[in-house]
C-alpha positions as a printed Julia matrix, in Angstrom:
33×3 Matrix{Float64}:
   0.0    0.0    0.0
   1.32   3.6   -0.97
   1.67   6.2    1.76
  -1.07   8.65  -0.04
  -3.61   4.98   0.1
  -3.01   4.74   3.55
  -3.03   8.71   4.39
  -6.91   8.26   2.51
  -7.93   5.14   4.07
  -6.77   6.81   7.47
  -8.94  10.14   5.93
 -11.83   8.53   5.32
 -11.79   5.99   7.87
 -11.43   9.15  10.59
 -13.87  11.3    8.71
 -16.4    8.56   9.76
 -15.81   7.79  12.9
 -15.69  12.18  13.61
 -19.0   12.42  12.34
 -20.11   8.86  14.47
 -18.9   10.63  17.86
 -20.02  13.65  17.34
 -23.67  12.38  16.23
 -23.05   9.93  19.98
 -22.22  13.18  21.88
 -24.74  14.89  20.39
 -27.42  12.77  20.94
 -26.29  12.52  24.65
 -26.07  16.02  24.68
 -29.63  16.26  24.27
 -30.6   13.86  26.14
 -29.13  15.53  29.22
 -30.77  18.78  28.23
């Protein structure tokens, strides 16, 4: 695997688990509200 696969794999792979916590914290954010 090149360095620019793995620097998208690792892009993509962290894009979706940002947008999975901050939909969790979110959620739990309201919940607490």
């Amino acid at each position: 695997m090149t360095l620019s696969g793995i620097i998208t794999y690792f892009g993509l792979f962290g894009g979706m688990l940002g947008l999975a916590t901050v939909l969790m914290f979110g959620l739990r954010a309201v919940k607490l509200i």
